[in-house]
C-alpha positions as CSV (number, residue, x, y, z in Angstrom):
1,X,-27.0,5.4,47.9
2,X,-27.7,1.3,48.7
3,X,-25.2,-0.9,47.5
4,X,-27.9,-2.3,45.1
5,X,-28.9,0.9,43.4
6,X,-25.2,1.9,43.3
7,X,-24.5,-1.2,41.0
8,X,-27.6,-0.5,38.5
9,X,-26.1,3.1,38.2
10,X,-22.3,1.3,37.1
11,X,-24.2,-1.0,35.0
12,X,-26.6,1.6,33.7
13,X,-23.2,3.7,32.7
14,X,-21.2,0.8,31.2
15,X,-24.2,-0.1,29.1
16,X,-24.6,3.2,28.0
17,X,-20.7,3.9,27.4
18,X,-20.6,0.5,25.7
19,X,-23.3,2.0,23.2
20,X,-21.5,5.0,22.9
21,X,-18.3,3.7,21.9
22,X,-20.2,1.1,19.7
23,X,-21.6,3.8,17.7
24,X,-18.2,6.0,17.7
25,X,-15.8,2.7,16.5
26,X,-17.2,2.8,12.9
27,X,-16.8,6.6,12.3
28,X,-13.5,6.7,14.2
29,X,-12.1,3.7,11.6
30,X,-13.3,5.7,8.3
31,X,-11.2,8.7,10.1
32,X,-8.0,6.6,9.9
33,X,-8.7,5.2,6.7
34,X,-8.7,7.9,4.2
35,X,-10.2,8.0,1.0
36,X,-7.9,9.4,-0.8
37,X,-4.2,10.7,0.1
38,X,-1.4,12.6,-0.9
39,X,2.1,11.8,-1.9
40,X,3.9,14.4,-3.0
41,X,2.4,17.0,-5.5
42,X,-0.7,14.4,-6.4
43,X,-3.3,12.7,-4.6
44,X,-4.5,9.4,-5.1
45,X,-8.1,7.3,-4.3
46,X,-7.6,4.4,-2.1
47,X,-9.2,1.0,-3.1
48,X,-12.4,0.9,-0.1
49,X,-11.3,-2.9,0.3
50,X,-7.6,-1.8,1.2
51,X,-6.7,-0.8,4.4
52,X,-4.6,2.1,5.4
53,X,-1.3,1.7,7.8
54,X,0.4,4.1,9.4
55,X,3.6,4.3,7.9
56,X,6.8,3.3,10.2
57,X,9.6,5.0,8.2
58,X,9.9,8.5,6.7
59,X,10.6,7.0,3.6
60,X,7.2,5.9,2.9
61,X,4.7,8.2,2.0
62,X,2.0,5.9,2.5
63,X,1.4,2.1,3.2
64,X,-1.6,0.3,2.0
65,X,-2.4,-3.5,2.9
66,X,-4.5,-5.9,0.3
67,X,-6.3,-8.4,2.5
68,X,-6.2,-11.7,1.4
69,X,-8.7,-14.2,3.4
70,X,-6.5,-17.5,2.6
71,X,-2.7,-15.9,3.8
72,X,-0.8,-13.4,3.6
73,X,-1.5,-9.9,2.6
74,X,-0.3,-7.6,0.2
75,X,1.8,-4.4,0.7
76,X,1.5,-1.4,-1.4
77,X,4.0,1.0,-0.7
78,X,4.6,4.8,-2.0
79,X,8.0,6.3,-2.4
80,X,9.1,10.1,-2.7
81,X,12.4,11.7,-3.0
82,X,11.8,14.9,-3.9
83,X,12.8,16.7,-7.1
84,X,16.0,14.6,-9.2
85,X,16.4,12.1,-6.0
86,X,15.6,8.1,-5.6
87,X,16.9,7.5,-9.3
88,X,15.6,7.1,-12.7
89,X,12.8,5.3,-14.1
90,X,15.1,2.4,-16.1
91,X,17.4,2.4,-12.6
92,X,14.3,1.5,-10.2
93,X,13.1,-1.1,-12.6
94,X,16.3,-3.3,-12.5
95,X,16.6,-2.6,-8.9
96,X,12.9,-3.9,-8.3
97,X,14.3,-6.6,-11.0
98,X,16.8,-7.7,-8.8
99,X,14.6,-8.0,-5.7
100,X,13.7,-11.7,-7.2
101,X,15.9,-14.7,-6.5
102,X,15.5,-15.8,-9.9
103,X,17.2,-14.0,-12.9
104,X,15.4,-11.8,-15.1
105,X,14.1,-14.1,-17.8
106,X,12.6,-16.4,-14.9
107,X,10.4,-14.0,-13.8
108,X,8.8,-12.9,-16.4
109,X,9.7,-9.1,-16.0
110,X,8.0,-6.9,-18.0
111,X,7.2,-3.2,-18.1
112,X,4.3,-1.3,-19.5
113,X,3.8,2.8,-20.4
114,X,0.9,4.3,-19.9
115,X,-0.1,8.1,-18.9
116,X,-2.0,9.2,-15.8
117,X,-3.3,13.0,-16.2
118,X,-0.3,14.2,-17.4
119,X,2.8,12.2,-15.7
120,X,4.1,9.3,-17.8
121,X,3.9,5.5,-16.1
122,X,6.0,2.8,-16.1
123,X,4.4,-0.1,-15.0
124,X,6.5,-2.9,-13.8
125,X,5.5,-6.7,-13.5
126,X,7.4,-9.7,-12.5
127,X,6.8,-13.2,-10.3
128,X,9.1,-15.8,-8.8
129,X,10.8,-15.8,-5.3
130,X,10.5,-12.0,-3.8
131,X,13.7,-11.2,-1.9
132,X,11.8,-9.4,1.3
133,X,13.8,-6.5,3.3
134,X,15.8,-3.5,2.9
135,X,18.4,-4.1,0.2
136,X,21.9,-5.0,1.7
137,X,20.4,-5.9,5.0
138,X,18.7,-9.5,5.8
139,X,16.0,-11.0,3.6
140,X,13.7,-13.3,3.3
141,X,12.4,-15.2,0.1
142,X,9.1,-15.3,-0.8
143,X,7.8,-18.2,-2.9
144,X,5.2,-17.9,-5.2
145,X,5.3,-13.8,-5.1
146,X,4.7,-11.0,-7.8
147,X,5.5,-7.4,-7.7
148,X,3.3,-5.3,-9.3
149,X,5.2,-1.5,-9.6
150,X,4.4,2.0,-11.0
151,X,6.8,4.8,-11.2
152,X,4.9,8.1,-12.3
153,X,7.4,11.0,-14.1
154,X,6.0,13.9,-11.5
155,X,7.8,17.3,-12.1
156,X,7.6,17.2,-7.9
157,X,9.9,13.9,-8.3
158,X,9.3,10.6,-9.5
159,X,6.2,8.8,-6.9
160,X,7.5,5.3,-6.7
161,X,4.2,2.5,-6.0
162,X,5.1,-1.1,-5.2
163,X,2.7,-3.9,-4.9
164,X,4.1,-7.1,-3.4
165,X,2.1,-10.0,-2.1
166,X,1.4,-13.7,-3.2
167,X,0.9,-14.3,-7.1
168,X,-2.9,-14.6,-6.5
169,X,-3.2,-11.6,-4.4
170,X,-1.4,-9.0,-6.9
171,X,-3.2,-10.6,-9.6
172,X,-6.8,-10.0,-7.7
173,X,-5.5,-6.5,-7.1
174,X,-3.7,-5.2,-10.5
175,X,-7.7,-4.2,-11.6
176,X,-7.5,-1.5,-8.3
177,X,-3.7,-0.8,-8.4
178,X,-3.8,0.5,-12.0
179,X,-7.0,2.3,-11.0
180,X,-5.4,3.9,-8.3
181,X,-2.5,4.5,-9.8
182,X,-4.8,6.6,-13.0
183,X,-6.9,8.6,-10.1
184,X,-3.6,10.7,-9.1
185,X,-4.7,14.4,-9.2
186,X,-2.7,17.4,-8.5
């Protein structure tokens, strides 16, 4: 084989593994983005617009980021404990309370029932300075944040859902997260 038709064959095969892979990429990313996902006992419908992330910890069931063009994301995280573990209802909404800098009145905390199927929701709102990081280690305060929670009474243990990102971003979002929150199925 010459020199020259030896190059033509390595472009030939790049070009065509270039196509290949091109084709492959989009069907490989709606592999590692689910549509729907389970946590627990229940599953739940992603939002098409937010992306899955593998989670890091054991403790998260699954992670879910909100883009936001302008900043930063959001993070949407699910908690699970198992049966009589990670608290009460009323305990997890002070605790996610207390992840503000600012007292309670300041940031406008509020909480909301609601049912989805047959588990009882407590939805949990609140803005102000969001006090990033695992509790008792280091944080970091975010400006100008909002949390937007849901705690679902499972007889598999409580599923614990927080949405945290900038004000405008949970706010663009709460129309998805509640949506999400209502498409849990066992």
């Amino acid at each position: 084989m010459t020199r020259r038709s030896f190059a033509s064959v390595a472009c030939l095969a790049l070009t065509l593994t270039t196509a290949c892979l091109t084709r492959l990429a989009p069907s490989t990313v709606a592999a590692d983005q689910p549509a729907t996902f389970p946590v627990s006992s229940l599953s739940f419908a992603r939002p098409a617009s937010w992306d899955w992330v593998p989670s890091q910890s054991p403790m998260r069931k699954a992670v879910l980021k909100v883009p936001n063009a302008s900043g930063e994301a959001g993070e949407v995280i699910f908690f699970h404990f198992g049966p009589g573990n990670g608290g009460g209802t009323q305990a997890n909404v002070e605790r996610w309370f207390r992840q503000f800098r600012e007292p309670k009145d300041q940031i406008k905390a509020r909480t909301e029932e609601a049912k989805s199927g047959s588990a009882k929701v407590t939805y949990v709102l609140a803005e102000g300075t969001y006090l990033s990081g695992m509790p008792g280690g280091p944080q970091t305060p975010k400006p100008g944040f909002a949390l937007l929670g849901a705690i679902l009474e499972d007889p598999a243990g409580h599923i614990f859902i927080r949405f945290t990102g900038p004000k405008a971003v949970v706010d663009s979002g709460t129309a998805d997260f509640r949506k999400m929150v209502e498409s849990a199925k066992p």
